[in-house]
N, CA and C atoms as an extended XYZ file, in Angstrom:
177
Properties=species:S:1:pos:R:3:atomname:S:1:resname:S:1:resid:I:1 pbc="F F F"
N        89.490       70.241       25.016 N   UNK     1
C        88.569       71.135       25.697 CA  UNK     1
C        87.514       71.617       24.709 C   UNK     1
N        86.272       71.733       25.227 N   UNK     2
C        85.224       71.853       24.404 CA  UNK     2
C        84.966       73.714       23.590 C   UNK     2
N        84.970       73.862       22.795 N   UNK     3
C        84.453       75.562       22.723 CA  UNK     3
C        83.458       75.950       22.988 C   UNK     3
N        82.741       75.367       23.688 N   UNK     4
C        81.084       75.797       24.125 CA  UNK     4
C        81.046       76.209       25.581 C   UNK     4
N        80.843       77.308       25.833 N   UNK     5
C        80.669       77.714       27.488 CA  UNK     5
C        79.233       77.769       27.695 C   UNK     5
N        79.007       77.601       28.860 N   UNK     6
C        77.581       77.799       29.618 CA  UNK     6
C        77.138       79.405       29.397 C   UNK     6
N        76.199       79.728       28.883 N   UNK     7
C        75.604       81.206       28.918 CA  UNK     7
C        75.775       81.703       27.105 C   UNK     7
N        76.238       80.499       26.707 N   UNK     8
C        76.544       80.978       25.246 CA  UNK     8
C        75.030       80.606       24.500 C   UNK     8
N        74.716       81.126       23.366 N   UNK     9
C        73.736       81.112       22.938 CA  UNK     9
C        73.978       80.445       21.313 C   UNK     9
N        73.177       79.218       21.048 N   UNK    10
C        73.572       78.813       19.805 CA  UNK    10
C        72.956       78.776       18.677 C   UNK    10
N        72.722       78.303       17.725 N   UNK    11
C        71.066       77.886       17.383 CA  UNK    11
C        70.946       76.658       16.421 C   UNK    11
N        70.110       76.584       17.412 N   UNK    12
C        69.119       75.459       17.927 CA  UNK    12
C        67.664       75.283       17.796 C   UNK    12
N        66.812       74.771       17.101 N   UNK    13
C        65.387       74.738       17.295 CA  UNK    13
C        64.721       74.214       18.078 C   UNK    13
N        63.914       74.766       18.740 N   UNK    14
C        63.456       74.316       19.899 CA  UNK    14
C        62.275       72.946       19.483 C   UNK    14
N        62.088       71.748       20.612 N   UNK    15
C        60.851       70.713       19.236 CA  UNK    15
C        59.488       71.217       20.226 C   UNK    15
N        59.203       72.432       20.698 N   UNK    16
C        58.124       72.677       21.040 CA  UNK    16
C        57.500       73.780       20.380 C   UNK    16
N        58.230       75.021       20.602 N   UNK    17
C        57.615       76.422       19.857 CA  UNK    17
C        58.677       76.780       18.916 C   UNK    17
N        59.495       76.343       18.669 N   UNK    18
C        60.456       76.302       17.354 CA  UNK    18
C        60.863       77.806       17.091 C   UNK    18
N        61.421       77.925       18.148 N   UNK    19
C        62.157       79.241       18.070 CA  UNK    19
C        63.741       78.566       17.711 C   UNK    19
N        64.460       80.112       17.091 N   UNK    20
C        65.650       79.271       16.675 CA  UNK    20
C        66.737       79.540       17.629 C   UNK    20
N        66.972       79.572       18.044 N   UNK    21
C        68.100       79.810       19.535 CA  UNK    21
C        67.665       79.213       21.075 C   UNK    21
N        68.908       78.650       21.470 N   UNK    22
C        68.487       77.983       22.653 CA  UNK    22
C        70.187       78.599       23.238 C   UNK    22
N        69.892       78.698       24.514 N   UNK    23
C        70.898       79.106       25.390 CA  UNK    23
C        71.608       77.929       26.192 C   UNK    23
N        73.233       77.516       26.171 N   UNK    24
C        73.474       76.829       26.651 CA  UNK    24
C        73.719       76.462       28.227 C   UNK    24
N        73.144       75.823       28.924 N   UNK    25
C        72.926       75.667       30.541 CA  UNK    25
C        73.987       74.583       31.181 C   UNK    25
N        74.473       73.792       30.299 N   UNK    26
C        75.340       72.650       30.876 CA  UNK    26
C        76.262       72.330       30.083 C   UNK    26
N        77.580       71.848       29.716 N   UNK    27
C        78.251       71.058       29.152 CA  UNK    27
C        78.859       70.238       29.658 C   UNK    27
N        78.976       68.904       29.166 N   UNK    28
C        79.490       67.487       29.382 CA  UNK    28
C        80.564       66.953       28.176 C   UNK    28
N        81.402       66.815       28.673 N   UNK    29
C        82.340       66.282       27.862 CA  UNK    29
C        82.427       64.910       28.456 C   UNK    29
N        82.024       63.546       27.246 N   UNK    30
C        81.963       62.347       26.820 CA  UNK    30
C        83.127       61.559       26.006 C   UNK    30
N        83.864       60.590       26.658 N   UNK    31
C        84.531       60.167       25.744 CA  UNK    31
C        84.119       58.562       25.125 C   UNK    31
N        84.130       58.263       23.816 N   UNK    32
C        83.006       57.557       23.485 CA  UNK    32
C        84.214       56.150       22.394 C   UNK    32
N        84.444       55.727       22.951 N   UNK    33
C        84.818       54.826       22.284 CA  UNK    33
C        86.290       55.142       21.998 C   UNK    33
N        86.556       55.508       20.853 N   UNK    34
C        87.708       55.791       20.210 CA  UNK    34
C        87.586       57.606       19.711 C   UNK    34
N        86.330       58.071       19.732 N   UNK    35
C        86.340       59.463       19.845 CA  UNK    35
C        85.801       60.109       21.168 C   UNK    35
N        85.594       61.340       21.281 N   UNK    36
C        84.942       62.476       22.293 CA  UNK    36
C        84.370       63.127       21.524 C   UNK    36
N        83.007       63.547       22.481 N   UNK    37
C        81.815       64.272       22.032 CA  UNK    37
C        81.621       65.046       23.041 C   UNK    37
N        80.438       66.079       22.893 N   UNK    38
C        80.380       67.105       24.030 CA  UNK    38
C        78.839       66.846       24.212 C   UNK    38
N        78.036       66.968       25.225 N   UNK    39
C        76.945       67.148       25.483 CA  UNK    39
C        76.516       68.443       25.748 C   UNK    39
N        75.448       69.162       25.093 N   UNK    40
C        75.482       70.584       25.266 CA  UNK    40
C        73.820       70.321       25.805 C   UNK    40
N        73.630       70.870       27.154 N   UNK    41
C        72.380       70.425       27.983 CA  UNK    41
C        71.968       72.639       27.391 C   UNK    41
N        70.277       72.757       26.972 N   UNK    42
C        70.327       73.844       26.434 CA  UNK    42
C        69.260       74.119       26.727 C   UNK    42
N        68.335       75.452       26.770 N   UNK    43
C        67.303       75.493       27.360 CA  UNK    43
C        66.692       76.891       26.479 C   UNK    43
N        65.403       76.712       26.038 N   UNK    44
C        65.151       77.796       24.843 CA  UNK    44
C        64.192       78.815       25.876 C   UNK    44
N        64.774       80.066       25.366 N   UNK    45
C        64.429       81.714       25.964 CA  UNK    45
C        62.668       81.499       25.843 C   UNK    45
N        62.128       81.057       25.021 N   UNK    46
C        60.473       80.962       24.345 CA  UNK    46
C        59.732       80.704       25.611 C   UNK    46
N        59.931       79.288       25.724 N   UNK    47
C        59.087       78.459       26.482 CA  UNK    47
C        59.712       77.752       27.610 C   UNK    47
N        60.937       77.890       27.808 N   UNK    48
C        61.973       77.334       28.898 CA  UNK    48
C        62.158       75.516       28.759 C   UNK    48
N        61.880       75.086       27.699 N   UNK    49
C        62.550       73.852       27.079 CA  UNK    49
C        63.830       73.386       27.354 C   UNK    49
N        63.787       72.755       28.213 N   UNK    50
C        65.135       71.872       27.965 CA  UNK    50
C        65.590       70.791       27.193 C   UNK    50
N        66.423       70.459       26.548 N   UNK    51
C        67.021       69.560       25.327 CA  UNK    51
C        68.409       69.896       25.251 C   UNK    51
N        68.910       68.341       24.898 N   UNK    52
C        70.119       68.428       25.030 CA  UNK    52
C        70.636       68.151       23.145 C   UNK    52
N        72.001       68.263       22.791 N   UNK    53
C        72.372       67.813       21.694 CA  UNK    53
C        73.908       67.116       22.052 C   UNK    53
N        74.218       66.407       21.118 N   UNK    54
C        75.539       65.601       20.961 CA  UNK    54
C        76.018       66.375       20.186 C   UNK    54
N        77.321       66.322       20.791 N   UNK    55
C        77.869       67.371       19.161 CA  UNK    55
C        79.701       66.541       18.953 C   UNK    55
N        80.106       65.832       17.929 N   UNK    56
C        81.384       65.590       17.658 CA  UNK    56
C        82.479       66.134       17.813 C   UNK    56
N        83.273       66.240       18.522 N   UNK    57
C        84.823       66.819       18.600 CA  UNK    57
C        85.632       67.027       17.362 C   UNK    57
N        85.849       68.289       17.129 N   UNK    58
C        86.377       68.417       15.721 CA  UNK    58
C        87.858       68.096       15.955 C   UNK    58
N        88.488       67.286       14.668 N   UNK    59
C        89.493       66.799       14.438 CA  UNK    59
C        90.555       67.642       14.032 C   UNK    59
């Protein structure tokens, strides 16, 4: 199970107005081969940017 909830706030740079925090809006948990990753779908307070990141399942 992933530790990232929806409404959590991380930081993140945004690649438009480069603020440093983006709020998380979605998570997806991916299983990728022989590991799992999480998709964290995120959306920055600034300019309302959406961008997502991959993030590795810690071992």
């Amino acid at each position: 199970m992933s530790q990232y909830q929806v409404g959590e706030w991380i930081q993140k740079r945004c690649r438009k107005c480069f603020h440093n925090e983006s709020q998380i809006i979605k998570v997806d948990e991916k299983d990728l081969n022989k590991r799992t990753g999480t998709i964290l779908w995120c959306q920055c307070p600034e300019c309302g940017l959406n961008d997502h990141e991959l993030t590795p399942e810690e071992v």
